[in-house]
Gaussian input, Z-matrix of N, CA and C with variables (Angstrom, degrees):
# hf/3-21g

backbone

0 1
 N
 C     1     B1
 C     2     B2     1     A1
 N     3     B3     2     A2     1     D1
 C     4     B4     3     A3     2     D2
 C     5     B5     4     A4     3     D3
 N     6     B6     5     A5     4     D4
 C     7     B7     6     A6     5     D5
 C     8     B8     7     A7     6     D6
 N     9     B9     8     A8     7     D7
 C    10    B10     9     A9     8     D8
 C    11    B11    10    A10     9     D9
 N    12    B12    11    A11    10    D10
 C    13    B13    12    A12    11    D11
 C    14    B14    13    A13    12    D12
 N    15    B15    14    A14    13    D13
 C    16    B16    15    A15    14    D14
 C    17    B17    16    A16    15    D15
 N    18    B18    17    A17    16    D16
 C    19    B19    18    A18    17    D17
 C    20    B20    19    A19    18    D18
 N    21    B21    20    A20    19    D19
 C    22    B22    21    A21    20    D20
 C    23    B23    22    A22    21    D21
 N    24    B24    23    A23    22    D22
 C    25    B25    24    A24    23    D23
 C    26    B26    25    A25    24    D24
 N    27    B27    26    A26    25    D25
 C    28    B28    27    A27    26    D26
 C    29    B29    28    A28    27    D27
 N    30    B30    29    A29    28    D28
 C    31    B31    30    A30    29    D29
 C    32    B32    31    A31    30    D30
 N    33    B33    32    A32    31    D31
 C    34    B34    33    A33    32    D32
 C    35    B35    34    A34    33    D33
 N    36    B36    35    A35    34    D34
 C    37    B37    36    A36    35    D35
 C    38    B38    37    A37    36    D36
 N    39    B39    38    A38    37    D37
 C    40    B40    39    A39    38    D38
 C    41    B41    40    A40    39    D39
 N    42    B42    41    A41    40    D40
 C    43    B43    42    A42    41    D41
 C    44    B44    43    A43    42    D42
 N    45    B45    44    A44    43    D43
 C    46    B46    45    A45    44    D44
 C    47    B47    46    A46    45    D45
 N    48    B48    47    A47    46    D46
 C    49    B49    48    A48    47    D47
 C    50    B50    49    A49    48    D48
 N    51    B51    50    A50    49    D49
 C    52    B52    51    A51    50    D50
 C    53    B53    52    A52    51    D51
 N    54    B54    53    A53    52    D52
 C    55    B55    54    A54    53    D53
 C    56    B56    55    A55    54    D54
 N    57    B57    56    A56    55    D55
 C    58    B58    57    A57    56    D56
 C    59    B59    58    A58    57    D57
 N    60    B60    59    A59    58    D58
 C    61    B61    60    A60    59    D59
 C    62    B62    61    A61    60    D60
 N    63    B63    62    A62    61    D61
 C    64    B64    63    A63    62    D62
 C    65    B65    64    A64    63    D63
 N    66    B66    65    A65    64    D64
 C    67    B67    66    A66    65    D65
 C    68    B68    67    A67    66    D66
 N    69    B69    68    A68    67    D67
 C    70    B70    69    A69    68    D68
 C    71    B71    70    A70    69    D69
 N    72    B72    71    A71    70    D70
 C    73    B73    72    A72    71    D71
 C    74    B74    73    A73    72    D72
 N    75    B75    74    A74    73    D73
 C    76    B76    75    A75    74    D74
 C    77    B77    76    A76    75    D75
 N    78    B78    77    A77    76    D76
 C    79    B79    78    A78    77    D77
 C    80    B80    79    A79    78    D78
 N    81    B81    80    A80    79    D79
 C    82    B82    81    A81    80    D80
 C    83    B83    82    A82    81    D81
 N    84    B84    83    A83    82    D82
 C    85    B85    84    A84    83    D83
 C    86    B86    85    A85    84    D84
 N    87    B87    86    A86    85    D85
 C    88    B88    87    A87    86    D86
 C    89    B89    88    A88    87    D87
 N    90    B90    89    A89    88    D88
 C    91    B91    90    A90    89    D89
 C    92    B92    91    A91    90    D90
 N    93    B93    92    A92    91    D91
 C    94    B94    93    A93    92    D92
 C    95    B95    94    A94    93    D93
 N    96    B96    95    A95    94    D94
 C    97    B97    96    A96    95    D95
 C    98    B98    97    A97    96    D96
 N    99    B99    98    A98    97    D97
 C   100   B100    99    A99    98    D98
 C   101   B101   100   A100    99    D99
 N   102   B102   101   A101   100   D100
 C   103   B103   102   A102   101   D101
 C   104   B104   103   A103   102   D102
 N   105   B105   104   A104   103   D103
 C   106   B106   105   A105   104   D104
 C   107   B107   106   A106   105   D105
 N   108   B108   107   A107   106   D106
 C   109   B109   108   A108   107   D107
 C   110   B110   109   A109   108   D108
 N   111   B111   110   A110   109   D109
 C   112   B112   111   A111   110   D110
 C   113   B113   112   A112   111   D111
 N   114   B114   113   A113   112   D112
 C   115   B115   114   A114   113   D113
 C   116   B116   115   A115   114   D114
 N   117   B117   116   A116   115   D115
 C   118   B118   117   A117   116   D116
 C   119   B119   118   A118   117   D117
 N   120   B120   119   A119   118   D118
 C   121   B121   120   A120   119   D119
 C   122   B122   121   A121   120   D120
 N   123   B123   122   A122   121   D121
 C   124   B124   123   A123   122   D122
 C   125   B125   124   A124   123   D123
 N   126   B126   125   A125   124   D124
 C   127   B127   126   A126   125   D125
 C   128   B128   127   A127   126   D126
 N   129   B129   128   A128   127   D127
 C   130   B130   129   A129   128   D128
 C   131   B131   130   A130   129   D129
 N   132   B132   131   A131   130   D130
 C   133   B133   132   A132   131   D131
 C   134   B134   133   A133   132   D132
 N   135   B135   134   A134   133   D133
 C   136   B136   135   A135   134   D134
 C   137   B137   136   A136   135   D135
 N   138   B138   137   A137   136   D136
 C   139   B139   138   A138   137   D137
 C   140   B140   139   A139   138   D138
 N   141   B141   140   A140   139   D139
 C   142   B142   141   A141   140   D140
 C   143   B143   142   A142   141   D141
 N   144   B144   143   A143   142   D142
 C   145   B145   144   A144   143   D143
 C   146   B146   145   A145   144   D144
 N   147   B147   146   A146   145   D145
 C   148   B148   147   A147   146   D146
 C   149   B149   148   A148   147   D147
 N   150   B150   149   A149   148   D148
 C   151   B151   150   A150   149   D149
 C   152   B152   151   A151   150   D150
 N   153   B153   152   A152   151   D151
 C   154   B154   153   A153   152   D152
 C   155   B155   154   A154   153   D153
 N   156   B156   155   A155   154   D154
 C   157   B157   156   A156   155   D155
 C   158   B158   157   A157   156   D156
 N   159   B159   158   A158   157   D157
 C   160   B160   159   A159   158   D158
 C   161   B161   160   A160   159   D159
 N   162   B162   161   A161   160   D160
 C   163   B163   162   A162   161   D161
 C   164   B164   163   A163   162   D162
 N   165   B165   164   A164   163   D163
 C   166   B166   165   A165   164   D164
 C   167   B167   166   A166   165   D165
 N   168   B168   167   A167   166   D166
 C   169   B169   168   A168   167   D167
 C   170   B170   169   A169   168   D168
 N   171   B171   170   A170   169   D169
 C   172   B172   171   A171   170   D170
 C   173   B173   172   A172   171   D171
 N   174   B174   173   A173   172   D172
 C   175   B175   174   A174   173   D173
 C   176   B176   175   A175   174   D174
 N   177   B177   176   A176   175   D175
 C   178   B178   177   A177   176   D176
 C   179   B179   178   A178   177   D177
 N   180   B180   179   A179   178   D178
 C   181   B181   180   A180   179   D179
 C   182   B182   181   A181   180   D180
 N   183   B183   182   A182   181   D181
 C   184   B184   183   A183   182   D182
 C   185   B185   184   A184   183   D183
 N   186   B186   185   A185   184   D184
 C   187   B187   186   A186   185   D185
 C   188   B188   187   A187   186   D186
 N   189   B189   188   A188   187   D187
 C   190   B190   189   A189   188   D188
 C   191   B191   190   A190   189   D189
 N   192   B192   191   A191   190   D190
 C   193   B193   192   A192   191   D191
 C   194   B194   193   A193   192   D192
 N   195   B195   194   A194   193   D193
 C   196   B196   195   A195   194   D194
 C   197   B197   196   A196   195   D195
 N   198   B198   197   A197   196   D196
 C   199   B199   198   A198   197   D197
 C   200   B200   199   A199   198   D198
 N   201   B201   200   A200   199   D199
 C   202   B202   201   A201   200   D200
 C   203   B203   202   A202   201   D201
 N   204   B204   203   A203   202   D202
 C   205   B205   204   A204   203   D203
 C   206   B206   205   A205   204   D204
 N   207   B207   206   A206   205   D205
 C   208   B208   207   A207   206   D206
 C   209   B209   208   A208   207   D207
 N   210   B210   209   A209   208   D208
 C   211   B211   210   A210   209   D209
 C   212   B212   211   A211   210   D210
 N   213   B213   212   A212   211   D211
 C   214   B214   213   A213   212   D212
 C   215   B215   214   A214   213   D213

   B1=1.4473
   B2=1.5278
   B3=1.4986
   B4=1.1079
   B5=2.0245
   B6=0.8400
   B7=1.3511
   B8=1.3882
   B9=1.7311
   B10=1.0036
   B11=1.6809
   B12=1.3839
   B13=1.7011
   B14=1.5581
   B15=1.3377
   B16=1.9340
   B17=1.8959
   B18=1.2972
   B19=1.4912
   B20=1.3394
   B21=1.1094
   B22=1.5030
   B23=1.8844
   B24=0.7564
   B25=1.2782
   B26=1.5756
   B27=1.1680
   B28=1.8072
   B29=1.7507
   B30=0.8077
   B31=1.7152
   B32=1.4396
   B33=1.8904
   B34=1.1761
   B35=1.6886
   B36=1.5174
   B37=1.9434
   B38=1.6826
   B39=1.0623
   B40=1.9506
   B41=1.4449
   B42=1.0965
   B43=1.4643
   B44=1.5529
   B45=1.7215
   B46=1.4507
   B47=1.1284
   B48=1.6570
   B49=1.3697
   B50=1.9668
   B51=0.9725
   B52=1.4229
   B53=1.4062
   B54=1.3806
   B55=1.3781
   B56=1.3282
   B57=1.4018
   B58=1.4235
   B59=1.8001
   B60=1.5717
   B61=1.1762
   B62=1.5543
   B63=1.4011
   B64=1.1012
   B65=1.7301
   B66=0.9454
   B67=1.9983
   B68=1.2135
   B69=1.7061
   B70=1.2132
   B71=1.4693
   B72=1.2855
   B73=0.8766
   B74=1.9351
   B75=1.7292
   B76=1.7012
   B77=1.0980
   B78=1.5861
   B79=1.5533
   B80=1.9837
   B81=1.8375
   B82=1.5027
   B83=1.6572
   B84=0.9225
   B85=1.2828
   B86=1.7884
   B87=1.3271
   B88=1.1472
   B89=2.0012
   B90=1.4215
   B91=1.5074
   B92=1.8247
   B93=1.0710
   B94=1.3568
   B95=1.4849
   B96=1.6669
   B97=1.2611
   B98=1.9739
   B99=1.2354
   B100=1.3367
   B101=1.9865
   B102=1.1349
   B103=1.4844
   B104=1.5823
   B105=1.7861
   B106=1.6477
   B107=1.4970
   B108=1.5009
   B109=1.3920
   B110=1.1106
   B111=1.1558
   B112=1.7765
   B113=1.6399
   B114=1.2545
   B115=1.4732
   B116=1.5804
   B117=1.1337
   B118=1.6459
   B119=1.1863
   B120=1.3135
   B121=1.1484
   B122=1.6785
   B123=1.4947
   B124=1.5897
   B125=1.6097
   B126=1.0366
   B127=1.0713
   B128=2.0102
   B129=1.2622
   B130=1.1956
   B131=2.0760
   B132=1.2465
   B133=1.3840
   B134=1.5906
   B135=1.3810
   B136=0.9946
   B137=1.9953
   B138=1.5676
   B139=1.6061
   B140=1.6719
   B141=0.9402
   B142=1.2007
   B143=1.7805
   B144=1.3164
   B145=1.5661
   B146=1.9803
   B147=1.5123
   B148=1.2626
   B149=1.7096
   B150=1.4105
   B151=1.8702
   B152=1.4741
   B153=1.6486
   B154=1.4128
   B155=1.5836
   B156=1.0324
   B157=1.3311
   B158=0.8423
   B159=1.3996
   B160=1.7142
   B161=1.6439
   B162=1.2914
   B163=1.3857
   B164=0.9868
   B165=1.7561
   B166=1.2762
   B167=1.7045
   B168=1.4892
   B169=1.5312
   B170=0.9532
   B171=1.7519
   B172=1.6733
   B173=1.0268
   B174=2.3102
   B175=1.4025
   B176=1.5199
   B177=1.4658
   B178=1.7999
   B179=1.6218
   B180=1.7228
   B181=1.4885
   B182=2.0385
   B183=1.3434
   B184=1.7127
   B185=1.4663
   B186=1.4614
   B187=1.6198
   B188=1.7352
   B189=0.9660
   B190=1.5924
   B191=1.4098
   B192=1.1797
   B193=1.4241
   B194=1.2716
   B195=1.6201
   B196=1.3689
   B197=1.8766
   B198=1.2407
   B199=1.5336
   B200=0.9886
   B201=1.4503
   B202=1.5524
   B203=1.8490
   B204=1.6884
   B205=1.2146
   B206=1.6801
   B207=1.2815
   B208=1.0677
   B209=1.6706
   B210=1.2480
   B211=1.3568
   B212=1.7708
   B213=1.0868
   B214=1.5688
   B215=1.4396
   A1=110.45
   A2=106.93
   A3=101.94
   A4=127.22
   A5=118.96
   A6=126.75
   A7=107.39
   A8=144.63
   A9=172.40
   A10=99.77
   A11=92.11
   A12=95.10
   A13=119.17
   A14=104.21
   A15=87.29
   A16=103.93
   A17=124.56
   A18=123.55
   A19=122.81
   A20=116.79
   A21=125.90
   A22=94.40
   A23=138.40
   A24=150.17
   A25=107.60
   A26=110.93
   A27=117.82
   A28=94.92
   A29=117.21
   A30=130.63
   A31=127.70
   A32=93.22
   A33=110.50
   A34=139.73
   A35=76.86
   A36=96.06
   A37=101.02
   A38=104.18
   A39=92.53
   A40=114.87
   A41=131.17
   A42=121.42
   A43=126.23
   A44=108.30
   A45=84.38
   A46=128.11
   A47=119.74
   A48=130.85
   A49=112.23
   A50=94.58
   A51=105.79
   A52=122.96
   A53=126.34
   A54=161.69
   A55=82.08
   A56=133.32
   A57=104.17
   A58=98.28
   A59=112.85
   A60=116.45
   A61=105.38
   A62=136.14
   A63=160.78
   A64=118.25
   A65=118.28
   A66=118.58
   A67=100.67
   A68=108.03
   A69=99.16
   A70=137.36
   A71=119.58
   A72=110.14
   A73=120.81
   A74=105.40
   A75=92.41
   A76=134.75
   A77=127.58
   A78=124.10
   A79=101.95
   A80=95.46
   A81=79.55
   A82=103.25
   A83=127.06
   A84=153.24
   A85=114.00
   A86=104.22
   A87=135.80
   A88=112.57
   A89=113.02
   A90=88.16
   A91=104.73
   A92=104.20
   A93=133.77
   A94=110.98
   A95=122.73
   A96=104.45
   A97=85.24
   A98=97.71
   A99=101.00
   A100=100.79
   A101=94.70
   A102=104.49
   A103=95.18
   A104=92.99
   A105=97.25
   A106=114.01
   A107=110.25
   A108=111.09
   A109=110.20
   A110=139.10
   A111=145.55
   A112=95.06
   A113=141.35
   A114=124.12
   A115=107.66
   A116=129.55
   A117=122.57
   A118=122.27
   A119=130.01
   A120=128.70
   A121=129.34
   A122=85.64
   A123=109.69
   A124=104.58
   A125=124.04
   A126=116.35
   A127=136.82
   A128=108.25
   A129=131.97
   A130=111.98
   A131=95.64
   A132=98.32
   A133=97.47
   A134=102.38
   A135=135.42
   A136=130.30
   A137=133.70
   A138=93.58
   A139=102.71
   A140=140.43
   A141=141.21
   A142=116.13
   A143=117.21
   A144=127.45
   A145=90.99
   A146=99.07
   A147=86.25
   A148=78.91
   A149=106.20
   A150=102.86
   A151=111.98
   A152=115.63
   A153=122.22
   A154=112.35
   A155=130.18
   A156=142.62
   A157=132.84
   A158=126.75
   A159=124.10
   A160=139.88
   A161=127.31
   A162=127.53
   A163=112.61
   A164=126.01
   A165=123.64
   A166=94.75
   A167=117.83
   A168=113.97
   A169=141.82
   A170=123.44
   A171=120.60
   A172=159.43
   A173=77.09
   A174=91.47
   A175=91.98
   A176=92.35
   A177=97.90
   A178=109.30
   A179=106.84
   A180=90.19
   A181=91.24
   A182=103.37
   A183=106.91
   A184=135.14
   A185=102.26
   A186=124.17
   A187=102.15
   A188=155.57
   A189=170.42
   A190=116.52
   A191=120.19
   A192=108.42
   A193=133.13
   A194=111.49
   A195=116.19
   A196=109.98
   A197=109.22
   A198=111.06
   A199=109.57
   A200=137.28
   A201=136.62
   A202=93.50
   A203=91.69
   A204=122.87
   A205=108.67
   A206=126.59
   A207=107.20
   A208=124.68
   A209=130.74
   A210=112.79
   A211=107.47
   A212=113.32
   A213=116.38
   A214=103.63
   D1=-48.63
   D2=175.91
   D3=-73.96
   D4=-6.45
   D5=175.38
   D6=-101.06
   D7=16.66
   D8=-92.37
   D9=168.07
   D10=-78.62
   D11=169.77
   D12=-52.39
   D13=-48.52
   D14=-174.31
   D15=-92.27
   D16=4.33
   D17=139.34
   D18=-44.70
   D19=-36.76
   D20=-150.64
   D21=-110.59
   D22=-52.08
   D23=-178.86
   D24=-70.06
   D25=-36.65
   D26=174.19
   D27=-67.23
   D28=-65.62
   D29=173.20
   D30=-30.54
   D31=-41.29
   D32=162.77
   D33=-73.80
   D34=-24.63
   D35=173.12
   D36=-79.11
   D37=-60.40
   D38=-175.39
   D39=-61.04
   D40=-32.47
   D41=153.02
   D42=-41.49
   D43=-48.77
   D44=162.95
   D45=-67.20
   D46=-49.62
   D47=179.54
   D48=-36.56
   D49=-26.37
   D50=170.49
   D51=-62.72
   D52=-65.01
   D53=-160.29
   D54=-76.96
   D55=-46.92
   D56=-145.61
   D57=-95.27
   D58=-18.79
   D59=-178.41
   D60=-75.55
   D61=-37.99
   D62=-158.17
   D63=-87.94
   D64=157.50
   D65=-175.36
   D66=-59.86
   D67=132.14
   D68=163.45
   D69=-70.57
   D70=-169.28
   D71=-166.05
   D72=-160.75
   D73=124.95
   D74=-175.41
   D75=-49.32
   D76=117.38
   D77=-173.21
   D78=-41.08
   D79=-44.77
   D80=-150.35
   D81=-101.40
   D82=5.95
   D83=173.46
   D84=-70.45
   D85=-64.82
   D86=-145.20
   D87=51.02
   D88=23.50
   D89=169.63
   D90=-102.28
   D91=-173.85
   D92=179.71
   D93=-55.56
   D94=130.28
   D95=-169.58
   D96=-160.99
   D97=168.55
   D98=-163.17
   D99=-93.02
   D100=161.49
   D101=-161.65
   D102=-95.50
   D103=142.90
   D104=179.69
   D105=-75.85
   D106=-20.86
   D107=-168.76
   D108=-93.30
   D109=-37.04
   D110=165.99
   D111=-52.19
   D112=-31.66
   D113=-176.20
   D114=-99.47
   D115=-21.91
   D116=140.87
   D117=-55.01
   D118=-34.34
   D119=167.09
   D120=-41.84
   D121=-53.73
   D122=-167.33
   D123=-98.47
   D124=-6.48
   D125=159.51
   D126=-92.50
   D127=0.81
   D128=162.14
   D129=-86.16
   D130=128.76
   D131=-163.25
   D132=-109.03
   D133=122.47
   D134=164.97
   D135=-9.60
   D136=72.50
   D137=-150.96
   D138=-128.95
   D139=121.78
   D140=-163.67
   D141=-103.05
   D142=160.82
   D143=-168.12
   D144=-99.22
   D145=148.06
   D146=-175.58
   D147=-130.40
   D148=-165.55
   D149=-150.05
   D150=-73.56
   D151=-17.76
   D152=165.18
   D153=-59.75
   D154=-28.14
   D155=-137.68
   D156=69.16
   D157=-15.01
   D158=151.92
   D159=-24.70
   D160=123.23
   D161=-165.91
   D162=-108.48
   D163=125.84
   D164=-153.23
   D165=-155.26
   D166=139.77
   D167=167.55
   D168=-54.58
   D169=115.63
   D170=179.12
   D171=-62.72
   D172=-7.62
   D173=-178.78
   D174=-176.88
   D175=174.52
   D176=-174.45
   D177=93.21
   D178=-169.51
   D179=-149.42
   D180=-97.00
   D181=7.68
   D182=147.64
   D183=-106.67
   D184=43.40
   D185=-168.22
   D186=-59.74
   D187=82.30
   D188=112.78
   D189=162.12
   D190=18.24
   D191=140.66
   D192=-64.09
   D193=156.76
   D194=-159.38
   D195=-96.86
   D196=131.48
   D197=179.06
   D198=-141.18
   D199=-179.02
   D200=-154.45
   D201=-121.24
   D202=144.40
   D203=-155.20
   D204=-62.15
   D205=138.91
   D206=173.35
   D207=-75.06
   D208=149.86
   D209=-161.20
   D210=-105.30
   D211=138.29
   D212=-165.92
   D213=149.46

């Protein structure tokens, strides 16, 4: 029974590990649906310190203009 239980629970971990690497997907649907976190991702633009310390965009269609640093 007990080697049953951590069968089943091992099984259960690579399934997530799966899902989470993998397309998401509608709970109630079950089809294919785009991930909330891959579009936060990609929607934050990119901005780097250059040797003044000035912070300016790395990319996109404001690729080295200057903007204020993010703080953190």
């Amino acid at each position: 029974m007990k080697k049953l239980l951590i069968a089943f629970t091992a099984l259960a971990l690579l399934g997530s590990v799966a899902d989470a690497k993998g397309p998401c997907r509608d709970k109630t649907t079950g089809r294919f649906a785009t991930c909330p976190h891959a579009a936060t991702a990609a929607a934050a633009p990119a901005i780097k310190k250059d040797a003044k310390g000035k912070c300016h965009f790395a990319d996109g269609p404001k690729k080295g203009k200057y903007t204020t640093c993010p703080k953190g």
